[in-house]
Structure formats: C-alpha cells, structure tokens
MIKE-981570 format. One record per atom (N, C-alpha, C): z, x, y; residue in three letters. Coordinates in steps of 0.1 Angstrom, whole numbers, plus 2048, in hexadecimal, padded with zeros to 3 digits. Layout:
<sites>
ZXYALA;...
</sites>
This chain:
<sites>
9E9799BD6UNK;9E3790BCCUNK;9E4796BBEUNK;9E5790BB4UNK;9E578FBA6UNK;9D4797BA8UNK;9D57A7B98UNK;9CB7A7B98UNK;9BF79FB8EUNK;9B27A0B93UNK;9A9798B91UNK;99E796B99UNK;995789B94UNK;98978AB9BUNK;988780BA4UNK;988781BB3UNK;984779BBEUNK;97A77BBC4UNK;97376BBCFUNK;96A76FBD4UNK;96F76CBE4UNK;968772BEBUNK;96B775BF8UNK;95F776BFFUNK;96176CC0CUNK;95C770C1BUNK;95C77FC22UNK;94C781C25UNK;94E78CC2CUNK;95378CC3CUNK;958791C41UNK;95E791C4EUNK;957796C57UNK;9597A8C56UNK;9507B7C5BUNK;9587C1C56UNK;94E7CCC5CUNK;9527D7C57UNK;9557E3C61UNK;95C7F2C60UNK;95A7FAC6AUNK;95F806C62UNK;956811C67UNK;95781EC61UNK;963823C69UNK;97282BC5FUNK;97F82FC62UNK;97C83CC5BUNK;986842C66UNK;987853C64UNK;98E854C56UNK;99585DC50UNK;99A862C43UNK;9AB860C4CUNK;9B685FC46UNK;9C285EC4DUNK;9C8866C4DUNK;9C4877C45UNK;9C7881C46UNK;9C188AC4AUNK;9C3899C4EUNK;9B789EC51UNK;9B58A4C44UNK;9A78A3C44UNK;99A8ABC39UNK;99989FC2FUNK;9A0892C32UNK;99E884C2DUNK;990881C2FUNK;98587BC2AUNK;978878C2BUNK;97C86AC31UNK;970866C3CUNK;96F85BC42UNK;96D850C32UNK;96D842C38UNK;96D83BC32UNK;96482BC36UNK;961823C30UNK;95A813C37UNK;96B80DC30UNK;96C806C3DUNK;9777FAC38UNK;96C7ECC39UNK;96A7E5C2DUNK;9637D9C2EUNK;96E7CDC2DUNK;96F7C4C3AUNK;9787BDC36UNK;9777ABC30UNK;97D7A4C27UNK;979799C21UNK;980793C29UNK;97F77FC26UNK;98977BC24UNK;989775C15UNK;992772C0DUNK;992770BFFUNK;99475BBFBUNK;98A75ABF7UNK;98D74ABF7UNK;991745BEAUNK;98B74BBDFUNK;98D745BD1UNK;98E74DBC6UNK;99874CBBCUNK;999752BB1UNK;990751BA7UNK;98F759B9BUNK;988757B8FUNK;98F751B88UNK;98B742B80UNK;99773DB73UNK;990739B6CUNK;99273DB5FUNK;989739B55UNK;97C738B57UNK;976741B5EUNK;96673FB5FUNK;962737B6AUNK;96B734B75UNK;96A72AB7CUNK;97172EB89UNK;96B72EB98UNK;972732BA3UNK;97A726BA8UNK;987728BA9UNK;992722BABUNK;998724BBBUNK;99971BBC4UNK;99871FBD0UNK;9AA725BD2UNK;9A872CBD8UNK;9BF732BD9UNK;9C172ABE5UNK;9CD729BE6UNK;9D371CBF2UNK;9D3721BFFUNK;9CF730BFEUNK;9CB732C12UNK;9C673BC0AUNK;9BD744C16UNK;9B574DC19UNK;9BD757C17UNK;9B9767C1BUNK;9BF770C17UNK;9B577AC1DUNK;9B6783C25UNK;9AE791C28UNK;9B579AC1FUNK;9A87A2C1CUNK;9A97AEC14UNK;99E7B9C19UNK;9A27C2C18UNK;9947D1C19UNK;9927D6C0EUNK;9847DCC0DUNK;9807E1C04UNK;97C7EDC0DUNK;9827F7C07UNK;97D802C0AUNK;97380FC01UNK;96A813C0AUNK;95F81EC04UNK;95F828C0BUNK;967832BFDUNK;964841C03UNK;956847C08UNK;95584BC14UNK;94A853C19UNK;94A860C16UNK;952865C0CUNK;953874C09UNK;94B87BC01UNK;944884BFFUNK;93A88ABFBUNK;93A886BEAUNK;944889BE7UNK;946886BD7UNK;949877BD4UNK;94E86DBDEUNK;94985FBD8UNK;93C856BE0UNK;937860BE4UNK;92685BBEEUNK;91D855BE3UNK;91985ABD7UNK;910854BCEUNK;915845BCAUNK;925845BC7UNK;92B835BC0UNK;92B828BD5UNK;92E831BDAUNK;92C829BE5UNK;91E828BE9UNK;918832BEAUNK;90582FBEEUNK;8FF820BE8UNK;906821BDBUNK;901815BCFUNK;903806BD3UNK;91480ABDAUNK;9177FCBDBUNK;9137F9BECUNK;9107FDBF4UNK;90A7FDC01UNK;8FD7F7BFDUNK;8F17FEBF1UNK;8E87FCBF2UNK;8E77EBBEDUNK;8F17EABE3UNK;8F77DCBDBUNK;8F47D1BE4UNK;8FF7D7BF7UNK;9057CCBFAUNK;8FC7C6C0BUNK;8F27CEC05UNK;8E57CBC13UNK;8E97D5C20UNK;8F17E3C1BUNK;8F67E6C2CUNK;8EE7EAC32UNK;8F07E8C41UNK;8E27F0C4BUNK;8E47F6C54UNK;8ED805C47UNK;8E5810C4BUNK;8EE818C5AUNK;8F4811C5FUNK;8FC815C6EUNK;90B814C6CUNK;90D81DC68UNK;91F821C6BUNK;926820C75UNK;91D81DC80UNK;92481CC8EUNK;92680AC8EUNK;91D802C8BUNK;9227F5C8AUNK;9187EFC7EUNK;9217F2C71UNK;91F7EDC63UNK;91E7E1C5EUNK;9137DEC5DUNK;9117C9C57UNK;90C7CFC4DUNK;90B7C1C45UNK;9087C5C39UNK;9007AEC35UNK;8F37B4C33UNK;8E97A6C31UNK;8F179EC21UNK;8F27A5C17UNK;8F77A4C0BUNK;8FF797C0BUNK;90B79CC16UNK;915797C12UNK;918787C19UNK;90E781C20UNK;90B773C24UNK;912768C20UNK;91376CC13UNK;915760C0CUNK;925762C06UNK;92476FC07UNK;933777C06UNK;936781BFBUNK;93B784BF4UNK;93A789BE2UNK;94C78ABDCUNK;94878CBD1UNK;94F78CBC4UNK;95479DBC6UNK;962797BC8UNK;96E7A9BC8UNK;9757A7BBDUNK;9767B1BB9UNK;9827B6BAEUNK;98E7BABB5UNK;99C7B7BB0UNK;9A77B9BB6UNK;9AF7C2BAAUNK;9B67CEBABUNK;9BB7D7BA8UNK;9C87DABABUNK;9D47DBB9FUNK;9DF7E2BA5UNK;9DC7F2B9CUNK;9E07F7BA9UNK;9E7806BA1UNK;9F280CBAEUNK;9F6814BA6UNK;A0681CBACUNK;A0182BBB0UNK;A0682CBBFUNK;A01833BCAUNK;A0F837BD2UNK;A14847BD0UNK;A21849BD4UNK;A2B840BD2UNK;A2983BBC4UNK;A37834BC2UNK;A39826BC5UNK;A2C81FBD0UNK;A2B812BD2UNK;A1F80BBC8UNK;A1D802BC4UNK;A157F6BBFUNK;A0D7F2BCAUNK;A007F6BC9UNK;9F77F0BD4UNK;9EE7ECBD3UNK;9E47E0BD8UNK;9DC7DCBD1UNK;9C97E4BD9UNK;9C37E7BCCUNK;9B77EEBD3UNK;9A97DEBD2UNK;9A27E0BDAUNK;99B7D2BD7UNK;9887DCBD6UNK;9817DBBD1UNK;9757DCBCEUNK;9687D4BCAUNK;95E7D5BD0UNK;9547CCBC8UNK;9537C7BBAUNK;9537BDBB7UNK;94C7BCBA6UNK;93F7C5BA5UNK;93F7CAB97UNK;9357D2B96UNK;92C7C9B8DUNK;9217C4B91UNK;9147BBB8CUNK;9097C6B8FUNK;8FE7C0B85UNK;8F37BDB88UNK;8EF7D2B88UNK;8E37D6B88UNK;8E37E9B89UNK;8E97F1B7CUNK;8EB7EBB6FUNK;8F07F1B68UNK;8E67F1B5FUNK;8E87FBB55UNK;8DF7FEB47UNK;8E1802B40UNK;8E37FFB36UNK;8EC806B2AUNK;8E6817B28UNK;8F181DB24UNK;8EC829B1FUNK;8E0832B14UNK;8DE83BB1BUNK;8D083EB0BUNK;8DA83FAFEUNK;8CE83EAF5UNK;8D2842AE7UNK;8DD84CAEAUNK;8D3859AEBUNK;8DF869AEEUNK;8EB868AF5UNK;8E985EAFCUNK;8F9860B04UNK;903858AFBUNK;90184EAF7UNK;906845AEEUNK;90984DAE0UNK;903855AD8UNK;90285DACCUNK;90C867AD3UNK;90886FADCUNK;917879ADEUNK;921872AE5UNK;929865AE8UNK;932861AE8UNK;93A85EADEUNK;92E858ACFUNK;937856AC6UNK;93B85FAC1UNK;93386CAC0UNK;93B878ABAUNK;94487DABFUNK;94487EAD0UNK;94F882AD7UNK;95F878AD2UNK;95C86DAD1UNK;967865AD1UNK;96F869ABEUNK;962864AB2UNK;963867AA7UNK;96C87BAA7UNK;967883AAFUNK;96B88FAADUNK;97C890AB4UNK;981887ABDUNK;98C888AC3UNK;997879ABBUNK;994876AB3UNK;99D86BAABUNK;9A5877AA0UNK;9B2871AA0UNK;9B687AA99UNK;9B6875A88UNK;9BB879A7EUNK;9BA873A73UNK;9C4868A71UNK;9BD860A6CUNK;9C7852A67UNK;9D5857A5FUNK;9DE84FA60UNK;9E984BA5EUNK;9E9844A4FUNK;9EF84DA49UNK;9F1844A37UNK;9F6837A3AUNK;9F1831A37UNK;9F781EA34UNK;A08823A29UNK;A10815A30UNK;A1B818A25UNK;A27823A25UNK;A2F826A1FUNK;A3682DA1FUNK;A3883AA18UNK;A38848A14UNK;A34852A10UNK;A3F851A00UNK;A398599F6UNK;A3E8589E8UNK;A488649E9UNK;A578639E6UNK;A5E8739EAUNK;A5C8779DEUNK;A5D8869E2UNK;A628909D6UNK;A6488D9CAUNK;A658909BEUNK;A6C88A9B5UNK;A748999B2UNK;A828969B4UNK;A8E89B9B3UNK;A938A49A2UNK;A8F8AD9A5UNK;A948B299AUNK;AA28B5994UNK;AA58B4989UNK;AB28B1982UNK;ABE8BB986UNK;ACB8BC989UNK;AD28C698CUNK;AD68CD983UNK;AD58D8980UNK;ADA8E0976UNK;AE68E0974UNK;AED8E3964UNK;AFA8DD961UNK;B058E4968UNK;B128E8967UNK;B158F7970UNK;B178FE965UNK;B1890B968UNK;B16914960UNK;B27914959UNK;B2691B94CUNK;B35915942UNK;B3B91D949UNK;B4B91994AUNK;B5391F94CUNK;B5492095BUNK;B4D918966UNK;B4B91B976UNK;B50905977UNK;B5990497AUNK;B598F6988UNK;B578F7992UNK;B5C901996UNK;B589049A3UNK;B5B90F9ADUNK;B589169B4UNK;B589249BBUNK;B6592B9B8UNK;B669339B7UNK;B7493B9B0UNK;B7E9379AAUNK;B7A92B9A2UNK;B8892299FUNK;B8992698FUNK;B9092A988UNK;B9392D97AUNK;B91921973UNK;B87923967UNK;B8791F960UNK;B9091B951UNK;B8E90E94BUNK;B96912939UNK;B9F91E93DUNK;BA691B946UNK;BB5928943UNK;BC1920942UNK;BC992293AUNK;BD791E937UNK;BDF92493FUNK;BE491E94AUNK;BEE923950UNK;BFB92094CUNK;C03926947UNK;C10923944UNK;C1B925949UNK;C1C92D950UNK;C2393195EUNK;C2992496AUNK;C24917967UNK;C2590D96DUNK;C30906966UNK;C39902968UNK;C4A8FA967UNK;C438EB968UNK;C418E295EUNK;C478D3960UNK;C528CB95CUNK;
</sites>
C-alpha cells in the first residue's frame, strides 16, 4: 500500500521469537485494513488487505511499546494477547523505508491522544541547539569582483623576452 493513514480491523495477536539469534522477541498484531485517509475523510479501498504491526519487546524499545500496549487495552498475557482497545479497530500509519536494498512497507499505530508539549527549558535549549548549529547565511546576489588593476606599460626597449630591441639590422638582403 501507498504510504499513509488507514484504519483497520483488529484480527489477533501472538508473541514471535526475534529471527536471529540475540534478536529480541517481538508482538505481531495483526489487522485487516478497510479504508484510507482522503482529505480528512475515510475512504473505503476496493478489498481488504492484512497487515502486521509489529512491537519490539526488546529492552531498549519496552518503554515506546509499554505506551502503546497501555494505549491499546492489552491484557497483560503474551501467551494469548487481546487487546479490549481495539474493538472497534484503530487508525495505522503505513511507512515505506529501504531495508537491505528492498522497499518495504513498516505499518504502526497512529500516535493520538498522551502527548504534551514540551517545558519551557526543553523548548529554550532546542532553540539554541538548533540557532547554534545553522550555518551562516548566504549573501543574496552575486559577489562584486576585484577591481583589476592597470597593467604596467613594458619597460623601454623590452617587447618581449630576449628579443632585441630599436636595432637596425642591416645585414638582411631585400
């Protein structure tokens, strides 16, 4: 699918190993996908479409997944994973990025609802971070050259590199 925002039927879910070893297990949540976003308005697509959303269980993405588990009503059992939330079904984001050289599409929750804008302080050292890493502007226009100083005349008696000057050759037959 084209990326963008669709909404989708929950199906189920089931907790999968990592596909490498020292790979972190993962939740495959599976959809089926019924209608696109257009203009502010869900637009049904001409057939259905499964997709997975997948959430790493790995130590370092456990807090962004904890969130969206807590988001999506889960309960709580990795051995057989429901989730109350999603009844009614929800709103995925669909993603392309390039992964070994193929185009593949990643699919994720929409991220609603749990957000707060940042403090003052975090907001005030962004702008400085950002203001301190811009480089300086670019002169508008085209740059004024040099102004060229005059050539000096040649010196008397020189045209040019070893060549005799004002000499009367007479030695020459016409």
């Amino acid at each position: 699918m084209m990326p963008g925002h669709y909404w989708a039927e929950y199906k189920n879910a089931m907790t999968i190993d990592g596909k490498r070893e020292g790979q972190a297990a993962s939740l495959a949540i599976r959809f089926t996908v019924t209608n696109v976003a257009v203009d502010g308005s869900w637009k049904p697509l001409p057939g259905p479409e499964e997709v997975t959303v997948f959430l790493s269980l790995s130590d370092k993405a456990w807090p962004y997944t904890e969130e969206k588990l807590d988001a999506h009503g889960f309960n709580d059992d990795f051995d057989n994973p429901t989730f109350t939330g999603l009844g009614e079904g929800a709103a995925l984001v669909c993603k392309h990025q390039i992964y070994k050289g193929q185009n593949q599409e990643r699919w994720d929750f929409e991220r609603s609802g749990g957000l707060e804008k940042a403090s003052d302080a975090t907001i005030r050292e962004l702008n400085l971070k950002r203001k301190a890493s811009r480089k300086p502007a670019v002169p508008a226009g085209r740059p004024t050259p040099p102004k060229r100083q005059p050539a000096a005349p040649p010196a008397a008696g020189m045209l040019g590199a070893g060549a005799p000057q004002d000499e009367q050759d007479d030695d020459i037959p016409f």
